[in-house]
Jmol script that loads the backbone (N, CA, C; Angstrom):
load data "model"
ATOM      1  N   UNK A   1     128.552 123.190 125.070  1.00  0.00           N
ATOM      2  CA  UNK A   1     127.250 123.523 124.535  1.00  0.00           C
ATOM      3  C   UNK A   1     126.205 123.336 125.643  1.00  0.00           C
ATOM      4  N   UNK A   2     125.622 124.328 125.915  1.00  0.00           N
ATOM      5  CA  UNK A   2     124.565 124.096 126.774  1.00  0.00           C
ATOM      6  C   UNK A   2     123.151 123.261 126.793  1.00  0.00           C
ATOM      7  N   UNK A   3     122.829 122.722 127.880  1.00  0.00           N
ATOM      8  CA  UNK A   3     121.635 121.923 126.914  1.00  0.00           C
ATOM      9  C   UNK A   3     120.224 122.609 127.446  1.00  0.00           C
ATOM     10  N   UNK A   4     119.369 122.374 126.681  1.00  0.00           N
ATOM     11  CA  UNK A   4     118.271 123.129 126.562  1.00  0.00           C
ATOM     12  C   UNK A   4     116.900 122.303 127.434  1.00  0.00           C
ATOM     13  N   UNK A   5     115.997 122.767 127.701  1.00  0.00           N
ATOM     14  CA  UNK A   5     114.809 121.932 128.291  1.00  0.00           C
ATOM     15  C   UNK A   5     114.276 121.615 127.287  1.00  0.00           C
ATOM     16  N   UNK A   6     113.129 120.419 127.817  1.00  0.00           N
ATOM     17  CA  UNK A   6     112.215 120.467 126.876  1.00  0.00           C
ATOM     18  C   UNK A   6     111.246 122.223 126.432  1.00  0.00           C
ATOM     19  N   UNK A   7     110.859 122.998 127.368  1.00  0.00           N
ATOM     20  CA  UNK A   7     110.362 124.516 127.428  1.00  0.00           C
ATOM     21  C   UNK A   7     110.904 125.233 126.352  1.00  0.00           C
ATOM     22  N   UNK A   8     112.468 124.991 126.182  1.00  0.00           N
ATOM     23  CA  UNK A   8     113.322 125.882 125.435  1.00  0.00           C
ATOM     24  C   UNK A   8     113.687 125.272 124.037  1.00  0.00           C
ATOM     25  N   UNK A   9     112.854 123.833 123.696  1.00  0.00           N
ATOM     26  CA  UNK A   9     112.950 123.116 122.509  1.00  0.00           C
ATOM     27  C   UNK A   9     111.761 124.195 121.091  1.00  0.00           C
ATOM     28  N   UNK A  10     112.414 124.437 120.397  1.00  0.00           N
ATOM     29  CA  UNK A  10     111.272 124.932 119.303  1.00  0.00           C
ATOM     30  C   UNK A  10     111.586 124.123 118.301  1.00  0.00           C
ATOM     31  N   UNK A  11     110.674 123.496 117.478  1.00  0.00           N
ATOM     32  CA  UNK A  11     110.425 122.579 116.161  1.00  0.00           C
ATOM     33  C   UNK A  11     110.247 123.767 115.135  1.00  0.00           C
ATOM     34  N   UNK A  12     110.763 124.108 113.920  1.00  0.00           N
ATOM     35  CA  UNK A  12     110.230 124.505 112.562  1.00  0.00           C
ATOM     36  C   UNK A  12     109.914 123.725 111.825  1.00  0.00           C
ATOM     37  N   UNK A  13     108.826 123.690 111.170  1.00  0.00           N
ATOM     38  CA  UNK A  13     107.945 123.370 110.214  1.00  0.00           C
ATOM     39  C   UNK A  13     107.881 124.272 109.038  1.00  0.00           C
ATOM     40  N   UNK A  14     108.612 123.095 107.993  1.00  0.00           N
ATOM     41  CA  UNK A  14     109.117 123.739 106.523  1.00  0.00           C
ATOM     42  C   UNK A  14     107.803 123.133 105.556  1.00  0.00           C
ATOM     43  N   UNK A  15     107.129 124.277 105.381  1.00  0.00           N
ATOM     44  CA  UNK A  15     105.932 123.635 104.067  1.00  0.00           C
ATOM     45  C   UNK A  15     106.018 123.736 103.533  1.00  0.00           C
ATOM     46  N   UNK A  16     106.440 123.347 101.776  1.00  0.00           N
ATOM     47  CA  UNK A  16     106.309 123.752 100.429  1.00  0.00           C
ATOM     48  C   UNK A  16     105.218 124.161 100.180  1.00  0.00           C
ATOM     49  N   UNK A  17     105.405 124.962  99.501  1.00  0.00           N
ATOM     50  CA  UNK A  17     104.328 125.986  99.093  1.00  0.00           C
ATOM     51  C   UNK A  17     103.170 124.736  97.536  1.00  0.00           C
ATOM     52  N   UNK A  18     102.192 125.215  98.102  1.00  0.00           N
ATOM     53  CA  UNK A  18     101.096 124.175  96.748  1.00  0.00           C
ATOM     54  C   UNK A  18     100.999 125.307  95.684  1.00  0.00           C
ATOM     55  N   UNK A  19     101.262 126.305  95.656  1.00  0.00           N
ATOM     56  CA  UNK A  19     100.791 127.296  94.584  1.00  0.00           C
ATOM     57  C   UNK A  19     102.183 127.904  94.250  1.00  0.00           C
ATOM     58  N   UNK A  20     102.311 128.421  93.263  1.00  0.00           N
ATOM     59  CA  UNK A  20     103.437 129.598  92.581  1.00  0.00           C
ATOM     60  C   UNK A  20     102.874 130.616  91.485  1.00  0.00           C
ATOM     61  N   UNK A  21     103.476 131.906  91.697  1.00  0.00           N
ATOM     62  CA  UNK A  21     103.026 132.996  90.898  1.00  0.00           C
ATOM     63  C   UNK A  21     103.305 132.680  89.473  1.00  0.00           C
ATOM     64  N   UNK A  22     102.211 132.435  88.580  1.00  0.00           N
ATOM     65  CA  UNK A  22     102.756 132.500  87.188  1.00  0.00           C
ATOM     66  C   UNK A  22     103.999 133.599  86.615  1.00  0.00           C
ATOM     67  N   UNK A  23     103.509 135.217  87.309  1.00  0.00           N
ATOM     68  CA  UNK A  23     104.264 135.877  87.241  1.00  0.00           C
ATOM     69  C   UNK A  23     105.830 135.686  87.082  1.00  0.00           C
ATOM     70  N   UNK A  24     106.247 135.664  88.357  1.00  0.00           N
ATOM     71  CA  UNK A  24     107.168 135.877  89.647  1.00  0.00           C
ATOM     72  C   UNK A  24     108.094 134.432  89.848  1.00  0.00           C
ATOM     73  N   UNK A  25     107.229 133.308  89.661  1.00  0.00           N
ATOM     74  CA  UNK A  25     107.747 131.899  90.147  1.00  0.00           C
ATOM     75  C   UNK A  25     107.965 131.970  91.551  1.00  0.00           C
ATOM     76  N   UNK A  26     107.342 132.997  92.719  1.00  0.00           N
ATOM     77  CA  UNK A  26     107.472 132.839  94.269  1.00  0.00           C
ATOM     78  C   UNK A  26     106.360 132.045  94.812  1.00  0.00           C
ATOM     79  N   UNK A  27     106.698 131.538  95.739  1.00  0.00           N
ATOM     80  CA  UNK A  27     105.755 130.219  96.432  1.00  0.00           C
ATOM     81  C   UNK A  27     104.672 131.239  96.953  1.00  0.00           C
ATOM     82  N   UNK A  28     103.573 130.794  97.073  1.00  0.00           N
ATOM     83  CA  UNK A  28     102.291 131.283  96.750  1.00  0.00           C
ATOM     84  C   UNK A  28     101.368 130.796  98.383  1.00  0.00           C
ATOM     85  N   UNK A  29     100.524 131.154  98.924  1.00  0.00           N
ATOM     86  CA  UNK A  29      99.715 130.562 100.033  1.00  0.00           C
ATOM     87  C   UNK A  29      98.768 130.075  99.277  1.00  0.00           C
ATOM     88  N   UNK A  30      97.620 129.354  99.451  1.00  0.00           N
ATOM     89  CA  UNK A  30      97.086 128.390  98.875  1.00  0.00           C
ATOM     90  C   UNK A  30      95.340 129.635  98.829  1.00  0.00           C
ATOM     91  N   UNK A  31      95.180 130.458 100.010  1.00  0.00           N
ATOM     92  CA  UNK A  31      94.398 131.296  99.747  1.00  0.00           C
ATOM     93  C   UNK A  31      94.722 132.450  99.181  1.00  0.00           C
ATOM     94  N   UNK A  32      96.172 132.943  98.752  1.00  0.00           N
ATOM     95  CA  UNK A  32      96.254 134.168  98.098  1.00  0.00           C
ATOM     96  C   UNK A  32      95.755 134.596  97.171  1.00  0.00           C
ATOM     97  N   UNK A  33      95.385 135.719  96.760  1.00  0.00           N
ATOM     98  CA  UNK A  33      95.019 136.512  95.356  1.00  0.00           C
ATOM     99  C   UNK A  33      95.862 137.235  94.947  1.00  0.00           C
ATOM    100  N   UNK A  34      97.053 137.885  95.755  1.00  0.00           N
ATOM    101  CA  UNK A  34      98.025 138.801  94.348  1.00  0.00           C
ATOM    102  C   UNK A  34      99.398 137.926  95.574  1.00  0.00           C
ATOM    103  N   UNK A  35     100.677 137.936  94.545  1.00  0.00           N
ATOM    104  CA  UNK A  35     101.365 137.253  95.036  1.00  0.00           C
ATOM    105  C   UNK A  35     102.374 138.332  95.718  1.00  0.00           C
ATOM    106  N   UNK A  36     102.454 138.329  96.949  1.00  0.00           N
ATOM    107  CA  UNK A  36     103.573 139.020  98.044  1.00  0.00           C
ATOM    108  C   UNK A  36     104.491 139.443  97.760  1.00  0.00           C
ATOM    109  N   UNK A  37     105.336 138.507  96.422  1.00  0.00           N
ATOM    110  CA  UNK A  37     106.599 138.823  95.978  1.00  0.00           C
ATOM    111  C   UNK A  37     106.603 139.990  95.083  1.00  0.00           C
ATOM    112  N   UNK A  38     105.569 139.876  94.280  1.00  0.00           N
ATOM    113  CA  UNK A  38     105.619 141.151  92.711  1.00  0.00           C
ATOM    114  C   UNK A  38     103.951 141.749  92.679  1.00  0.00           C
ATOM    115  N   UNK A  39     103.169 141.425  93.194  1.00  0.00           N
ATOM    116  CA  UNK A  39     102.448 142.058  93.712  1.00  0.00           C
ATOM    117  C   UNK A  39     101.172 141.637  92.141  1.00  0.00           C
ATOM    118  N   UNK A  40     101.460 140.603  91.374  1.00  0.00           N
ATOM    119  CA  UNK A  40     100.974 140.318  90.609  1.00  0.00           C
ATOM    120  C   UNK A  40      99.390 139.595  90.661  1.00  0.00           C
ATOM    121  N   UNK A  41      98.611 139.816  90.028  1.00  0.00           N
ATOM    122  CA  UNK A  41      96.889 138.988  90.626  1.00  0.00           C
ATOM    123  C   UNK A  41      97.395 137.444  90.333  1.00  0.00           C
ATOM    124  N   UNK A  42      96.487 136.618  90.735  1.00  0.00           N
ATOM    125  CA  UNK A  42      96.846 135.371  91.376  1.00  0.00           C
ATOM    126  C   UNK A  42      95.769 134.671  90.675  1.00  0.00           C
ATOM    127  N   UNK A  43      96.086 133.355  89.391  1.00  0.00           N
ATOM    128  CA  UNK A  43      95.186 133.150  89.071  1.00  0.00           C
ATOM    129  C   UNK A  43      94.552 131.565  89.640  1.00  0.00           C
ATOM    130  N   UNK A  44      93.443 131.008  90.328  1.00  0.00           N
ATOM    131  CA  UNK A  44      93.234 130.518  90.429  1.00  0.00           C
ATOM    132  C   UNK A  44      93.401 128.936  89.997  1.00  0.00           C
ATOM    133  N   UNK A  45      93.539 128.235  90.695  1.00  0.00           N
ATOM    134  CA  UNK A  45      94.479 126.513  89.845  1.00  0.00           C
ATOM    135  C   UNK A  45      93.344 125.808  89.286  1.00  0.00           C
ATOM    136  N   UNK A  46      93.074 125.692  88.389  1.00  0.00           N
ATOM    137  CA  UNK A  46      91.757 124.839  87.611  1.00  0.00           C
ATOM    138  C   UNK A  46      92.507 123.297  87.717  1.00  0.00           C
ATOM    139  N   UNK A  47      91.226 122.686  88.873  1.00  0.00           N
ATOM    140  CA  UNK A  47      91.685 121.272  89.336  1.00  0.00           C
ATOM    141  C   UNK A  47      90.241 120.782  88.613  1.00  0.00           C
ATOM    142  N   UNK A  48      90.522 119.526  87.662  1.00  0.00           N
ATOM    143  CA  UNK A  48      89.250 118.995  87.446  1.00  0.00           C
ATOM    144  C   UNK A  48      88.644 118.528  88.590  1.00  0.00           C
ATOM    145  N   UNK A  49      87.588 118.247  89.014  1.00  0.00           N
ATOM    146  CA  UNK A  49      86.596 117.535  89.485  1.00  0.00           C
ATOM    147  C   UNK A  49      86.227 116.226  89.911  1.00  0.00           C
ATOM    148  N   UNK A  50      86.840 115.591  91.318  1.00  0.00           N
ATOM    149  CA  UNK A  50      86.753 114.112  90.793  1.00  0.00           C
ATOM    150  C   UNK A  50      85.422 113.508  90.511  1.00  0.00           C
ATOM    151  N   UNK A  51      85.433 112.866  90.096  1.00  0.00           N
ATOM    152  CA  UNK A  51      83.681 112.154  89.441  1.00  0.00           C
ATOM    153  C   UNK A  51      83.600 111.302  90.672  1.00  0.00           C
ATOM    154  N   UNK A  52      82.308 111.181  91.116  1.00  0.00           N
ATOM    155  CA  UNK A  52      82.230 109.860  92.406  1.00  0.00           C
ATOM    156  C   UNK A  52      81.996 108.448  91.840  1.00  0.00           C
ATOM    157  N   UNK A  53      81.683 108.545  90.559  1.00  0.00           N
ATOM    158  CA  UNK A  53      81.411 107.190  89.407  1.00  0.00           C
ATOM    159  C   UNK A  53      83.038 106.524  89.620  1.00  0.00           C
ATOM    160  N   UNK A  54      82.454 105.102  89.776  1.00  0.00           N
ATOM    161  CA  UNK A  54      83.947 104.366  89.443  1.00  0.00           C
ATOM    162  C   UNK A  54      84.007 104.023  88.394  1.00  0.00           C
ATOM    163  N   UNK A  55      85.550 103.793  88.169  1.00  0.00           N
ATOM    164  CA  UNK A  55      86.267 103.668  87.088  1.00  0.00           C
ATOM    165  C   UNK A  55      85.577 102.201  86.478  1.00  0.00           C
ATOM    166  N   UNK A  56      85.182 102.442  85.093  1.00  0.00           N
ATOM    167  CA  UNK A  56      84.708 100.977  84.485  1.00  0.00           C
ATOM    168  C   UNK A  56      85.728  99.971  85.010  1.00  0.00           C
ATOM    169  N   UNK A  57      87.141  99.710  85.131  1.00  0.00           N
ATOM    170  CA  UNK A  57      87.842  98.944  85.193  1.00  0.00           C
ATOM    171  C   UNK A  57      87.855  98.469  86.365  1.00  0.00           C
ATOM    172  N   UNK A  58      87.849  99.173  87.374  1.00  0.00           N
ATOM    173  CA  UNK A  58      87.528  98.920  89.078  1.00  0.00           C
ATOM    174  C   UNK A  58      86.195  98.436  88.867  1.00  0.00           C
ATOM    175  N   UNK A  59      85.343  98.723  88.539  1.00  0.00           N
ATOM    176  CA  UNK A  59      83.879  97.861  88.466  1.00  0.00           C
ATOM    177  C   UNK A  59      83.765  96.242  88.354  1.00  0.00           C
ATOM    178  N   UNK A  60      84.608  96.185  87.053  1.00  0.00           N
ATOM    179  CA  UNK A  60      84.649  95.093  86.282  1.00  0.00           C
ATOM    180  C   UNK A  60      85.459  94.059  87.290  1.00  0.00           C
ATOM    181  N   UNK A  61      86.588  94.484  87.987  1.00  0.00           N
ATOM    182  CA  UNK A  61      87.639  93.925  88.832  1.00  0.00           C
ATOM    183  C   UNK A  61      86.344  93.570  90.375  1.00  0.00           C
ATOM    184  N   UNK A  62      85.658  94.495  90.396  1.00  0.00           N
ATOM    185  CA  UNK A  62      85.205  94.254  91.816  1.00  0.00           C
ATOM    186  C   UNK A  62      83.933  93.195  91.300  1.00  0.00           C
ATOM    187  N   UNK A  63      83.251  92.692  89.998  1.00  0.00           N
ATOM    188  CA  UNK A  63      82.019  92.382  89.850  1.00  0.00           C
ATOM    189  C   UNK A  63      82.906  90.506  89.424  1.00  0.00           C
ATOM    190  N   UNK A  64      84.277  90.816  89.178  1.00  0.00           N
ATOM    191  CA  UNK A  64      84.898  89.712  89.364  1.00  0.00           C
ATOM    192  C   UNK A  64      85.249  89.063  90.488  1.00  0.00           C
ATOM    193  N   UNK A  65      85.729  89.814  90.840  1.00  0.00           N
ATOM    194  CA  UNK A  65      86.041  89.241  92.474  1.00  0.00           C
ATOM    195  C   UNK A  65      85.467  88.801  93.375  1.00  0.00           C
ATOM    196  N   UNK A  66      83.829  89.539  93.017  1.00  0.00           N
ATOM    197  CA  UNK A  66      82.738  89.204  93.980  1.00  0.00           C
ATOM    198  C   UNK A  66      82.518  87.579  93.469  1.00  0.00           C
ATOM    199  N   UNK A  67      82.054  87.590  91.552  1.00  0.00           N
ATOM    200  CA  UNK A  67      81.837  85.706  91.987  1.00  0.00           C
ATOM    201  C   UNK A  67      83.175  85.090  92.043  1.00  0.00           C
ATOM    202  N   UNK A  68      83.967  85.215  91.783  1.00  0.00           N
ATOM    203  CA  UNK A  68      85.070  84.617  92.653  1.00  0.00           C
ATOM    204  C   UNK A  68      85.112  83.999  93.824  1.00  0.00           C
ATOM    205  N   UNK A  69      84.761  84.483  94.906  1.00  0.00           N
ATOM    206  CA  UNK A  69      84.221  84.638  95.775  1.00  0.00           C
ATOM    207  C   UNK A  69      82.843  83.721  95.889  1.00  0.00           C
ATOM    208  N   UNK A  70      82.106  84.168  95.353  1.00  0.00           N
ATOM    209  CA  UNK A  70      80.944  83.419  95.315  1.00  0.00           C
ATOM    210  C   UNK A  70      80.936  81.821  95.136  1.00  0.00           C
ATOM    211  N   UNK A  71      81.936  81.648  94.065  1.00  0.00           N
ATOM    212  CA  UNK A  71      81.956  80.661  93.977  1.00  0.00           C
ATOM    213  C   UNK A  71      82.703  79.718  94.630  1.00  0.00           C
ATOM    214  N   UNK A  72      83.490  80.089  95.142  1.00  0.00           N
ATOM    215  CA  UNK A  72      84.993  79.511  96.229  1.00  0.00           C
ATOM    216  C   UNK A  72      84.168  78.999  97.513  1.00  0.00           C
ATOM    217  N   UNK A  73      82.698  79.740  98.160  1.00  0.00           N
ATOM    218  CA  UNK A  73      81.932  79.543  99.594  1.00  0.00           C
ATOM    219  C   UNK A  73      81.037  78.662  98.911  1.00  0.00           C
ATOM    220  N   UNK A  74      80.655  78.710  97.492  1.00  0.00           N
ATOM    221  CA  UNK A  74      79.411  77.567  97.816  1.00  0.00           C
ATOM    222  C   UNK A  74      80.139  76.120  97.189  1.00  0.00           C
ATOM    223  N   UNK A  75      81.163  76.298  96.645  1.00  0.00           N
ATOM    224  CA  UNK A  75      81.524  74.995  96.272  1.00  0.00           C
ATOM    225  C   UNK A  75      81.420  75.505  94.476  1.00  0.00           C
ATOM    226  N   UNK A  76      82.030  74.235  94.104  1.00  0.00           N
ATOM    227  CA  UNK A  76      82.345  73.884  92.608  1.00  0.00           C
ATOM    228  C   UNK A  76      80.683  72.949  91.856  1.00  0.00           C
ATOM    229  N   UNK A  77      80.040  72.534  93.084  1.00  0.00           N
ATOM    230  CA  UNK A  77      78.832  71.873  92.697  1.00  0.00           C
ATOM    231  C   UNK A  77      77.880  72.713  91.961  1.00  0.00           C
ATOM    232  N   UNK A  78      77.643  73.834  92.892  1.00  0.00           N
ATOM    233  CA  UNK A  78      76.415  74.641  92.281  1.00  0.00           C
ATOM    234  C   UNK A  78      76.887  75.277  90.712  1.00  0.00           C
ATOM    235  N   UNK A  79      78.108  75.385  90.642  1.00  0.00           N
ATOM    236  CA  UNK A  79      78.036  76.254  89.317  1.00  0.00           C
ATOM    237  C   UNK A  79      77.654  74.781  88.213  1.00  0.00           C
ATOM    238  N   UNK A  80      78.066  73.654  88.356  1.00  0.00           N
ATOM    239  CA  UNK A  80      78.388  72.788  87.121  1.00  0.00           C
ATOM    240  C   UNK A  80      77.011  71.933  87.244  1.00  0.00           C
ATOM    241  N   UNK A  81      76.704  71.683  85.730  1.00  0.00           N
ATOM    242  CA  UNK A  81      75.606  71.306  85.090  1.00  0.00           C
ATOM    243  C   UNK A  81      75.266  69.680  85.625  1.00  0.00           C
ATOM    244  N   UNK A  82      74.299  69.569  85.868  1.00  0.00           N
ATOM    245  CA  UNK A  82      73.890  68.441  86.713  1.00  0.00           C
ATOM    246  C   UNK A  82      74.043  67.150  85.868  1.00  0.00           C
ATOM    247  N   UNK A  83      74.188  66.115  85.395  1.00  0.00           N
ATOM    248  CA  UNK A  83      74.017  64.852  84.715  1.00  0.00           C
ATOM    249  C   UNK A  83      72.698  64.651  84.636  1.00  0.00           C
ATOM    250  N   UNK A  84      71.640  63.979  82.904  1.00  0.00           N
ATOM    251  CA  UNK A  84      70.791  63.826  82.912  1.00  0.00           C
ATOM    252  C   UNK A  84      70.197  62.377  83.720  1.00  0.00           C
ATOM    253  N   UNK A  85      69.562  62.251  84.197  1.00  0.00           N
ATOM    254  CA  UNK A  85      68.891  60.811  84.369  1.00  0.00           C
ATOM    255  C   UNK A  85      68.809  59.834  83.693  1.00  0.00           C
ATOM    256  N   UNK A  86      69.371  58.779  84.250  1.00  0.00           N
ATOM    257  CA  UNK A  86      69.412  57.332  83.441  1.00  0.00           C
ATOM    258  C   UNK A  86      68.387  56.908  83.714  1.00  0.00           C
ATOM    259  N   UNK A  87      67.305  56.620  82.616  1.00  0.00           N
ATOM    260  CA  UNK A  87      66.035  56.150  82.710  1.00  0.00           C
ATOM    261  C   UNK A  87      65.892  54.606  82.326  1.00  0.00           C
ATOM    262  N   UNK A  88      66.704  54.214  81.305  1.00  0.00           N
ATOM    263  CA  UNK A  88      66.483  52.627  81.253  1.00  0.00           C
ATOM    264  C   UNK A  88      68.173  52.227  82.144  1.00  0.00           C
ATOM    265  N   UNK A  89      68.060  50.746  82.283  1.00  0.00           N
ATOM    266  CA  UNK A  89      69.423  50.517  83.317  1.00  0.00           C
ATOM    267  C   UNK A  89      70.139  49.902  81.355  1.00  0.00           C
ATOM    268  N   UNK A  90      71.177  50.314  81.221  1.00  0.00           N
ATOM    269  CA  UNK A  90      72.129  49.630  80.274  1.00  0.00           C
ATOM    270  C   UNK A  90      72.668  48.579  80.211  1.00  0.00           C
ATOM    271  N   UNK A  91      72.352  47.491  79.252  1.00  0.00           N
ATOM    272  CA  UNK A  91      72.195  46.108  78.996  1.00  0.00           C
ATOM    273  C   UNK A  91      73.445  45.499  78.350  1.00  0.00           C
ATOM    274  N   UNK A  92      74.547  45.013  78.780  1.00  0.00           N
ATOM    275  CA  UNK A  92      76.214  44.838  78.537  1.00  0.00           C
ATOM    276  C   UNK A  92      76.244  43.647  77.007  1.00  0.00           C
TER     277      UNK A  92
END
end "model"
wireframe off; spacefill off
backbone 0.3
color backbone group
């Protein structure tokens, strides 16, 4: 077997196709309008929309984490309720 150069090396690149003809079921280009195979019109893929709003649940997780956090750097002191003042001294 002869060996080849790097010059004489060719790579193929196998892409699955993102689209298919409702028609036909042939793999589709992602800009086509009638499909190559049956010559059928090409109907556009209705992708919802992502929303840029986060997910209530990711909110809730990140508004946790933050005092989590918060509270871990300043200490256990600041969150807890102070003791009132002993004003007379207690007599045994």
């Amino acid at each position: 077997m002869p060996r080849l150069s790097n010059s004489q090396v060719h790579y193929a690149v196998v892409v699955e196709p993102e689209m298919f003809c409702d028609h036909c079921g042939h793999g589709l280009d992602a800009e086509s309008r009638y499909c190559s195979h049956c010559g059928h019109a090409v109907t556009p893929e209705t992708r919802p929309e992502k929303s840029s709003r986060l997910d209530p649940a990711t909110l809730l997780a990140a508004i946790a984490l933050g005092l989590l956090l918060l509270m871990a750097l300043t200490g256990p002191e600041a969150f807890s309720p102070e003791p009132a003042p002993i004003s007379a001294p207690l007599v045994p």
